[in-house]
C-alpha positions in Angstrom: 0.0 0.0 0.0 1.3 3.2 -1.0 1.4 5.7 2.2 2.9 8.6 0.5 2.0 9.7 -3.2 4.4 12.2 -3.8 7.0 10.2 -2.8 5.9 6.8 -3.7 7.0 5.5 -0.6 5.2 2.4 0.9 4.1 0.6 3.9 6.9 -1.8 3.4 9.6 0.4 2.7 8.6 2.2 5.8 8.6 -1.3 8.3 11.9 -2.4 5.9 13.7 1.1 7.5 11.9 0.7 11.1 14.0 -2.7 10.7 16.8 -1.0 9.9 16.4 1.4 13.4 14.7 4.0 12.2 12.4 4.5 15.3 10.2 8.0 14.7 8.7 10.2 11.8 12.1 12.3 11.5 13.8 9.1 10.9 11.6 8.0 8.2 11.0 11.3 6.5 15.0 11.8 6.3 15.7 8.5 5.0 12.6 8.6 2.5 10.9 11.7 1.8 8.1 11.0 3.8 5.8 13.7 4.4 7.9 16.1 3.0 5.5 17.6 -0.2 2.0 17.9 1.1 1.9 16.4 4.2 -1.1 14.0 4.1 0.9 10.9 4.8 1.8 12.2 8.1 -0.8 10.5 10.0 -0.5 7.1 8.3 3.1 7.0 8.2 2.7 7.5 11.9 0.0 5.0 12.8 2.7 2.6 11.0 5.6 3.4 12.9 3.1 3.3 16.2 1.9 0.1 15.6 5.1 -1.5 14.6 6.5 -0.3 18.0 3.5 -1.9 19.2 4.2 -5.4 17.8 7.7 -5.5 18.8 7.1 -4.8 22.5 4.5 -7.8 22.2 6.8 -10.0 20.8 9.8 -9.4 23.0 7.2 -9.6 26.4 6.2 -12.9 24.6 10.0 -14.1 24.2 10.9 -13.1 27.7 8.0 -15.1 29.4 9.5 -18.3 27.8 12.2 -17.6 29.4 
């Protein structure tokens, strides 16, 4: 899914530099244009990066209870 138009950046690029430690907006917007034209992908770009925050903090409570 494409979050920004004018940059033609997508949600996979986005979680592909989240991977890669990016961790907030100014990350992703410096690395790829994100939000940087008209603005309207602020707001999803940032729902992304929340909820991929989200799911790692799940994962690792999940890892250190089978500990």
């Amino acid at each position: 899914m494409f979050v920004c138009v004018c940059s033609a950046v997508t949600e996979s690029q986005i979680i592909k530099e989240l991977d890669n430690n990016a961790s907030n907006l100014r990350d992703i917007a410096n690395r790829l244009d994100v939000g940087r034209n008209c603005g309207q992908c602020c707001k999803t770009a940032k729902q992304i990066i929340q909820q991929y925050h989200e799911d790692n903090r799940a994962i690792n409570s999940l890892c250190y209870a089978a500990i």
